[in-house]
MINULUM-530256 format. One record per residue: y, x, z of N, C-alpha, C, CB in turn. Coordinates in steps of 0.1 Angstrom, whole numbers, plus 5000, padded with zeros to 4 digits. Atoms other than C-alpha are relative to their C-alpha. Glycine has a CB too. Layout:
BEGIN
YXZYXZYXZYXZ ...
% end
This chain:
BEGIN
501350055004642323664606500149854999498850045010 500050155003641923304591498849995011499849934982 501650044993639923074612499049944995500149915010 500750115007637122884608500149875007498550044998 500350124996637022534607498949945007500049954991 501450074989634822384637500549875000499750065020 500250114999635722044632499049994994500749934999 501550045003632121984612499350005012499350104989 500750014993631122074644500349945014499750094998 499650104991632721824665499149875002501349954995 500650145000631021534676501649915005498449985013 498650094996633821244672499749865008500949964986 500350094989633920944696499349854990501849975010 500950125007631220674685499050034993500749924990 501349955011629320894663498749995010500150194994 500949994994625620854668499550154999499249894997 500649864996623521194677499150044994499650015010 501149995000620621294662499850154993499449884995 500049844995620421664670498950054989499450035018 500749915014617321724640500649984991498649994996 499149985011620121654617501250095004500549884995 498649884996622521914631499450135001501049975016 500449855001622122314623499750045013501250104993 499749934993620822524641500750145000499350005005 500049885010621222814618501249964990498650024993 499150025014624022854594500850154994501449875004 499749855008625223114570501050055009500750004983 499349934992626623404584501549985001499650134996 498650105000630523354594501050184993500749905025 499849855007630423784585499650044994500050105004 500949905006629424034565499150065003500450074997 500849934994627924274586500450065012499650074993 499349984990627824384620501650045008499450054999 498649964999631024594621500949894998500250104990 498950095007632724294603499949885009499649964984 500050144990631524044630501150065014497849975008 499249924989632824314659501150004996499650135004 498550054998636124324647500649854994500850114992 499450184997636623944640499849995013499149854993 499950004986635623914677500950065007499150035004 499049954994638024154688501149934996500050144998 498950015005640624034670500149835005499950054984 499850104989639823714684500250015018498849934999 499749994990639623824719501150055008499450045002 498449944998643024004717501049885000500550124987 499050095001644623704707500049895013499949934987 499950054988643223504735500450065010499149955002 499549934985644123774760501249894996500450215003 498850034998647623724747500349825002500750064989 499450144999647723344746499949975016499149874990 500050054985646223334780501250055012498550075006 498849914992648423604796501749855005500850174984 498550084999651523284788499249875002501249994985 500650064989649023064799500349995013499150035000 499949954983648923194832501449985001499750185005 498850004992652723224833500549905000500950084997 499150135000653722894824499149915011500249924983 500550104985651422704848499949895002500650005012 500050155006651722374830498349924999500950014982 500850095000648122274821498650125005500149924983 501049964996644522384831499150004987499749935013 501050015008641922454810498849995002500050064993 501250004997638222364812499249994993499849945004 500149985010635922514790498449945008500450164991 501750035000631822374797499449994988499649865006 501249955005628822514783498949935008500050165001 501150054994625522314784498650054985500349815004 500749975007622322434766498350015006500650114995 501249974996618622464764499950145004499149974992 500349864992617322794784499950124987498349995009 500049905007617923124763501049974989498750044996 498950045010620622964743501150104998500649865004 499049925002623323234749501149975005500350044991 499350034995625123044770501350165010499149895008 500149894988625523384798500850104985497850065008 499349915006626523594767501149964993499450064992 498950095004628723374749501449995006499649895002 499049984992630923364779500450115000499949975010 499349864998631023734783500750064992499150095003 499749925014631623864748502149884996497849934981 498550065006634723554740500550035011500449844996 499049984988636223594777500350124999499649985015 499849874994635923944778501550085003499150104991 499049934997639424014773500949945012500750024989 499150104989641023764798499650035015499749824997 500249924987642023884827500049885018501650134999 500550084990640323764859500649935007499450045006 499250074988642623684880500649824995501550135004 499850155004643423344858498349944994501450014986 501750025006639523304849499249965010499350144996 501050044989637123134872498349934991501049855010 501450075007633523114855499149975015498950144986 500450114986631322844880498249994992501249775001 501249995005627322874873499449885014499450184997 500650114992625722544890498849954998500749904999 501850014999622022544903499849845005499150145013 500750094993620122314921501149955009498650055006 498850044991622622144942499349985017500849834993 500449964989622622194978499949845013501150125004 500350094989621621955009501349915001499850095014 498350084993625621895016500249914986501950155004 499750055008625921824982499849904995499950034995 500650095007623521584977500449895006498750024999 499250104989625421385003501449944995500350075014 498650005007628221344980499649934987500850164997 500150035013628921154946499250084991501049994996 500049945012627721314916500650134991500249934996 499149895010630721484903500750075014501349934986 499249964989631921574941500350214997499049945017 500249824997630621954940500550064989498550085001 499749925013631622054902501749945004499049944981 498150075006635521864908500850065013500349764999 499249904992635922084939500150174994499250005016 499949895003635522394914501049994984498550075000 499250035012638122254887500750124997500949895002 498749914994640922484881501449934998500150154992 498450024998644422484885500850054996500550015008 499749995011646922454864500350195000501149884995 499849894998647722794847498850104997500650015012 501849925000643922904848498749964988499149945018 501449985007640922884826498749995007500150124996 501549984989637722734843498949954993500049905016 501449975011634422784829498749945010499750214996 500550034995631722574834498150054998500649894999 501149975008628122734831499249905003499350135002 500850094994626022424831501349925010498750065007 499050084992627822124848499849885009500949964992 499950124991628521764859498649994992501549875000 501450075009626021704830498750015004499850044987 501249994999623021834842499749845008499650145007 500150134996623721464860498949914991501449934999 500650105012622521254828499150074988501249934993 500649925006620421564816498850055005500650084998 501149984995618021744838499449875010500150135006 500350134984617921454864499249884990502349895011 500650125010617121204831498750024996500949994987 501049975003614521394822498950045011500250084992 501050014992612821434854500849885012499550155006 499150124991614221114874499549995015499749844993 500049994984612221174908501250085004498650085006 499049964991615221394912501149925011500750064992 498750084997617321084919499549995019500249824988 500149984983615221044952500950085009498950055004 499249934992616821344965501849935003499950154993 498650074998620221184960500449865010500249954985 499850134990619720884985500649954993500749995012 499150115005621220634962499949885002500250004990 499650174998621920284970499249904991501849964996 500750115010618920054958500649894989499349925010 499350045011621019844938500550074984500949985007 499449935011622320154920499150014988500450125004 500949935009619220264906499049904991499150105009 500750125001617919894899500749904991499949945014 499250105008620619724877499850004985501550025003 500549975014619819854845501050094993499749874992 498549945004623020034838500250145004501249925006 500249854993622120374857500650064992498750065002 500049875010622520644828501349944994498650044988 498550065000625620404817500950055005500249875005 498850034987627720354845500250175003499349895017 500049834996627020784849500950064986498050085000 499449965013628420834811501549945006499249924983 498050045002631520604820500450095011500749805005 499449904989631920804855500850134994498750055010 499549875005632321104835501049994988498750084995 498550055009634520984806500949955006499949914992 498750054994636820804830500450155009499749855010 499749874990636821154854500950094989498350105006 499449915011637621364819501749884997498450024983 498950035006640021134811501149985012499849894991 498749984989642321144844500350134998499749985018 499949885005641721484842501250054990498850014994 499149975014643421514805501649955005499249894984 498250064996646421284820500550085008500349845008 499049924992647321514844499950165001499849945014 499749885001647621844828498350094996500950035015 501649915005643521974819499849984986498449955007 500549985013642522054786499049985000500250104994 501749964998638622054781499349964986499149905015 500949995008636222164757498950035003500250064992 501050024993633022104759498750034989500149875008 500549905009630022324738498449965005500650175002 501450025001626522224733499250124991500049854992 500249905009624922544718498149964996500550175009 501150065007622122444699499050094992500549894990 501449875003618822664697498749854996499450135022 501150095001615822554681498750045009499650004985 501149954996612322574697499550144995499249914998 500649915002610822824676501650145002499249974984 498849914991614523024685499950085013500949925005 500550004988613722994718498750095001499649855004 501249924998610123134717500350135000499149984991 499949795001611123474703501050045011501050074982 499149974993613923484727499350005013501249924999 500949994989611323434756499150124994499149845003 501049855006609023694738500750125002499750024983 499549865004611323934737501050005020501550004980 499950014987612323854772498750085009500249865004 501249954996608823944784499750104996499149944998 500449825007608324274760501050115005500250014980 498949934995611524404773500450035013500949954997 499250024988611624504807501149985010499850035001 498850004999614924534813500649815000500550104988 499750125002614824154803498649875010500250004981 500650054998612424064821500249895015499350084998 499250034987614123934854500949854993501250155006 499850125010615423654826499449874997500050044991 501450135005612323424822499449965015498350094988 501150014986610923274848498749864996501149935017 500950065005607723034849500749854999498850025008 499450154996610122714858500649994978502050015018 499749985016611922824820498349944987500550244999 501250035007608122814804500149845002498750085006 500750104993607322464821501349924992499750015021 499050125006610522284808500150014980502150055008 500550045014610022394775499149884994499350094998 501250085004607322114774501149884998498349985012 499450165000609621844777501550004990500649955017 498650005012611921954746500049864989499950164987 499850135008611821604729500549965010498849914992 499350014991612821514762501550025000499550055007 499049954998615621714768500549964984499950155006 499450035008616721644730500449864998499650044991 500050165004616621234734500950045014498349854998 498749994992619021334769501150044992499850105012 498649945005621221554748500849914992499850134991 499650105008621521284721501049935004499049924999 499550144998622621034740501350015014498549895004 498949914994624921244761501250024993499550145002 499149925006626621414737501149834995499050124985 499350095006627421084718500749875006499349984990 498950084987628820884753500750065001499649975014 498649914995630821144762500950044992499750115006 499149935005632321314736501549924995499450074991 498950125001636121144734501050124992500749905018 498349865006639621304715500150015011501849964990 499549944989640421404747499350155006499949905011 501049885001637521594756498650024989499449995015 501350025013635021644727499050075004500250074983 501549915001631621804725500150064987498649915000 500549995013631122044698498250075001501150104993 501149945007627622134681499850154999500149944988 499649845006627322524682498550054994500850135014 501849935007624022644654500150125012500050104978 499649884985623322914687498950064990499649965022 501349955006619923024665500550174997499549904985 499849915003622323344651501049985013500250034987 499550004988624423454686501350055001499250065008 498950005006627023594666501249894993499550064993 499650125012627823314644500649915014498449914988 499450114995627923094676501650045009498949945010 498949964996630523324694501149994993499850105002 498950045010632923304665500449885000499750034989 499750104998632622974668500749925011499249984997 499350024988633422894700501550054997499250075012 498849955002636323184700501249924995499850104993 499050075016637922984666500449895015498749904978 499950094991637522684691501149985010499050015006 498849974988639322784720501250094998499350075012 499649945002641522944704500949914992499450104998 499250125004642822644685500649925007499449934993 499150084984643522454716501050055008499049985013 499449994995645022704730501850044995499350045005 499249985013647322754696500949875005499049994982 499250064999648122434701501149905013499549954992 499250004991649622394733501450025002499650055005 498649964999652822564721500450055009500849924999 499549994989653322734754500750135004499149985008 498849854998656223014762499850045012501749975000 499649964986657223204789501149945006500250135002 499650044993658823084816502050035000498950045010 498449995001663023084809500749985016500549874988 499050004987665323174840501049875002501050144998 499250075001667622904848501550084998499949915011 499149894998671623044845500450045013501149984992 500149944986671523084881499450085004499649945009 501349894993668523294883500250094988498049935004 499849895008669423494850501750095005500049934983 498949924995673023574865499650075015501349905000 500449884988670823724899499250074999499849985012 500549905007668623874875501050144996499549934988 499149845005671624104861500650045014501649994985 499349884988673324164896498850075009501149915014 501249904997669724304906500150114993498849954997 500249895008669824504877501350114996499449934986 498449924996673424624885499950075013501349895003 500249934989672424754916498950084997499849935012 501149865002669024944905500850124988498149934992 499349895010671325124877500750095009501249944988 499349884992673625244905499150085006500949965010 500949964996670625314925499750144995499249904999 500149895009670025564893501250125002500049944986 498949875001673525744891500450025011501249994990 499749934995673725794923498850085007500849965004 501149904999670325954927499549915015500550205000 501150024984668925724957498649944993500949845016 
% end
């Protein structure tokens, strides 16, 4: 299957943001159902296999973060592209309200003790960002943080939090992590039906809660955070892309193509014996043959 091109939906380093000029919606990337389900498969087979030599070579780490407004498809997104990769090199990290201990710590302390290592695949649902995201948009949070009067007083706050995180991504990248990083981009009236149909659906109803309703109000909010997020952080090292989330299909494919290009270009084999350990590879395999003909 050819891919599709997601650099349009790169944000490159310097670009400014302004999220009501970027899709949310965009022509279908299939035909029809059936034709979406096996491009997805056919994507997810290939990432098994790339991951599988992933895992065995053990050279670099990957770090995929997902940040979005509520009902975006973050939760399915993951399920449907991971689905083939097998757990044991997979670590998806879903980060709430941060805890008492936590709050006693830097910023990025609690998300950079769930990194992964190399060899693995670590998935961020929601992240460091909700730092310069939900906290920006309601800023009494910072009280809870005890921070150092000076910090919060210089004028450079939301700054000095963008460079923290671009200089973290970029040690990161020097020593072996990959990271892509996915903004999935729902519109309001998106959103609504996806709350509607949360509420008409019992089964979905355990999905919505009144805190989801209540932040809705502050979506010019939350889009002047994303803005100005997206377009500090995103560097060639670690980018941000744009994903239209409005069709949930379309954004899956996109992503997939995504991560699937990164991990294309890694170039990464299996792991070659030295001739020390391939010459006690065959006298192993000289002893399980006898093992055979003589019936033990």
């Amino acid at each position: 299957m050819k891919p599709h091109d997601t650099d349009p939906f790169r944000v490159h380093p310097g670009q400014p943001v302004r999220l009501a000029e970027w899709a949310t919606r965009i022509s279908p990337l299939y035909g029809s159902k059936p034709d979406y389900q096996a491009m997805l498969q056919s994507q997810v087979d290939e990432l098994s296999r790339l991951q599988e030599v992933h895992y065995a070579a053990g050279r670099y780490a990957i770090l995929l973060i997902f940040q979005a407004m509520d009902a975006a498809g973050k939760d399915s997104t993951i399920r449907h592209v991971m689905s083939g990769v097998n757990p044991q090199g997979c670590q998806v990290h879903s980060f709430k309200h941060p805890s008492e201990a936590e709050l006693e710590h830097d910023f990025l302390w609690r998300t950079t003790r769930a990194l992964p290592e190399r060899g693995n695949i670590g998935i961020f649902n929601r992240s460091y960002y909700e730092e310069v995201l939900i906290v920006r948009v309601h800023p009494e949070m910072l009280h809870a943080q005890n921070l150092p009067a000076e910090s919060l007083t210089n004028g450079a706050f939301w700054h000095d939090r963008f460079r923290s995180i671009v200089e973290m991504e970029q040690h990161l990248v020097r020593n072996g992590t990959r990271i892509l990083k996915f903004f999935l981009h729902l519109s309001p009236e998106e959103q609504r039906k996806r709350f509607l149909r949360r509420i008409d659906e019992p089964s979905k109803n355990w999905k919505l809660s009144m805190d989801d309703i209540e932040e809705r109000k502050y979506w010019k909010q939350y889009m002047h955070a994303y803005e100005q997020c997206l377009a500090a952080t995103s560097s060639a090292e670690a980018p941000w892309y744009i994903i239209p989330a409005d069709d949930k299909a379309n954004a899956r494919l996109l992503v997939a193509d995504t991560v699937l290009g990164l991990m294309r270009n890694l170039r990464l084999e299996y792991p070659k014996p030295s001739p020390e350990e391939h010459a006690r590879l065959q006298d192993v395999r000289a002893l399980l043959m006898a093992e055979a003909e003589t019936g033990k």
